[in-house]
C-alpha positions, 0 to 999 in steps of 0.5 A: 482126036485133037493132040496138043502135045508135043509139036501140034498146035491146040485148035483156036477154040482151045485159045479162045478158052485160054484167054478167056479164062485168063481174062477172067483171071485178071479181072477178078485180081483187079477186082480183089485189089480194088476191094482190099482197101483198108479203114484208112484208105477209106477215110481218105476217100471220104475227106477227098469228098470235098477236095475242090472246095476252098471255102463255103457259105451256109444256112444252119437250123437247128431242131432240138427235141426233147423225148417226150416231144416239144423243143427249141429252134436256133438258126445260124449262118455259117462260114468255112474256109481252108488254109494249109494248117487247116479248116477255119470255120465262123458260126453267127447265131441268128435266132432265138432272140437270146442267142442272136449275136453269139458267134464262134471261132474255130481257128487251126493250129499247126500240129494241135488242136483247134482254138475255139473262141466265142463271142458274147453279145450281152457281156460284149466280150469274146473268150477262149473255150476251154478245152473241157467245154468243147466236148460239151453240148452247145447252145442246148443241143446234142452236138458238141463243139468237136462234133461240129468242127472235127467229127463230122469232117472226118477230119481227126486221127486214130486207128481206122479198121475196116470191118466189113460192108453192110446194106445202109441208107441208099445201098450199101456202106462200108464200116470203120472202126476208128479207135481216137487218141486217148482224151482228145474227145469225149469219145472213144471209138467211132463206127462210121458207115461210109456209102460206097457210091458217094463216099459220104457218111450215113451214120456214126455210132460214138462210144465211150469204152463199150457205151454207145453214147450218140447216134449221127445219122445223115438224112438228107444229100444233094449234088451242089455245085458237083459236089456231094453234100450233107443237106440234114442230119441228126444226132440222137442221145443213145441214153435219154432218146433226145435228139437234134436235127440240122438242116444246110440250106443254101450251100455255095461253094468257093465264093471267094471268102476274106481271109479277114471274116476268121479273126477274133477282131471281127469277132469282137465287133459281134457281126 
């Protein structure tokens, strides 16, 4: 019999033991540790998604339908850039006919809220959206300003909560609860399912209060230019079961855009 008392010295299968089993030890503390992110840890992770993007250019259609079927097409070209105080975002409408010219501005502002302009081809003019309308569907669809510009970034404040893991799309998502701040959206609480492999939303339930309002659900994703990106997504009304799905189509990257495209004055010349 084996003694490890006192001065004798346990047999090298008794050490392989211990270390293996000290081994496991620490990885599963690093795996716990790992797995102890919480809400906002998350959400960081989603928004460095596209840490390396400077700016991009976009193809945007739109499909709105109705409940019963039938609906409308819009298309757009987009443009965003980021600056320090945030993310200046041009949308140009190009079809239908009577949309074609109409653009939007979304300018940031440095510890507020984003100014929104548009312009209007007919009435050659360019007004301030008031803060009422951003929380409204625009150009006849089920997204709002403020869902365009914010929500599907990720990029508001609010309380994020992390409320477990759940089978998704593609795998598996982790859940967030966030609760917004009172009156900057329409909204209230968001439930967001972010894939745990690319980070990237696979749906966002929006509520007012305990009254699911909206579905975003993201369809489609592809790798451009190294980056994870949203190719088609669609918004659902929870209420009447209208729905609008967008399409991203030639995405590039870091182009190099003029700070000049994201002024009101290039707005006004309606190009």
């Amino acid at each position: 019999m084996t003694r490890t008392r006192g001065g004798a010295r346990p047999p090298a299968a008794v050490l392989r033991m211990r270390q293996l089993i000290l081994l496991g030890m620490g990885t599963t503390l690093l795996c716990s540790s790992a797995d102890a992110a919480t809400g906002t840890d998350i959400i960081t992770r989603a928004r460095a998604v596209t840490a390396g993007v400077s700016d991009k250019r976009v193809y945007v259609t739109m499909h709105v339908m109705g409940p019963w079927g039938g609906g409308l097409t819009r298309s757009l070209r987009g443009y965003e850039k980021k600056t320090e105080s945030g993310r200046k975002i041009l949308w140009v409408f190009e079809s239908p006919a009577e949309a074609a010219g109409t653009s939007f501005l979304a300018l940031p502002t440095p510890g507020g809220r984003d100014q929104l302009w548009v312009y209007l081809p007919a009435q050659h003019r360019v007004r301030q959206v008031p803060d009422q309308l951003r929380r409204d569907p625009s150009q006849g669809n089920n997204f709002a300003y403020d869902d365009l510009t914010t929500i599907f970034y990720l990029d508001y404040e609010g309380e994020h909560r992390l409320q477990g893991e759940s089978p998704c799309s593609h795998g598996t998502c982790y859940i967030i609860e966030t609760t917004l701040e009172v009156g900057r959206f329409a909204y209230s609480r968001l439930l967001t399912w972010i894939d745990r492999d690319t980070y990237l939303p696979d749906h966002i339930d929006f509520y007012d209060g305990q009254r699911l309002q909206k579905v975003l659900r993201v369809q489609n994703t592809a790798n451009i230019q190294g980056i994870p990106t949203v190719t088609m997504m669609e918004m659902e009304s929870a209420e009447h079961g209208d729905r609008t799905t967008v399409e991203f189509s030639g995405v590039r990257y870091n182009t190099g855009l003029d700070d000049s495209l994201f002024t009101v004055a290039y707005l006004s010349r309606g190009k």
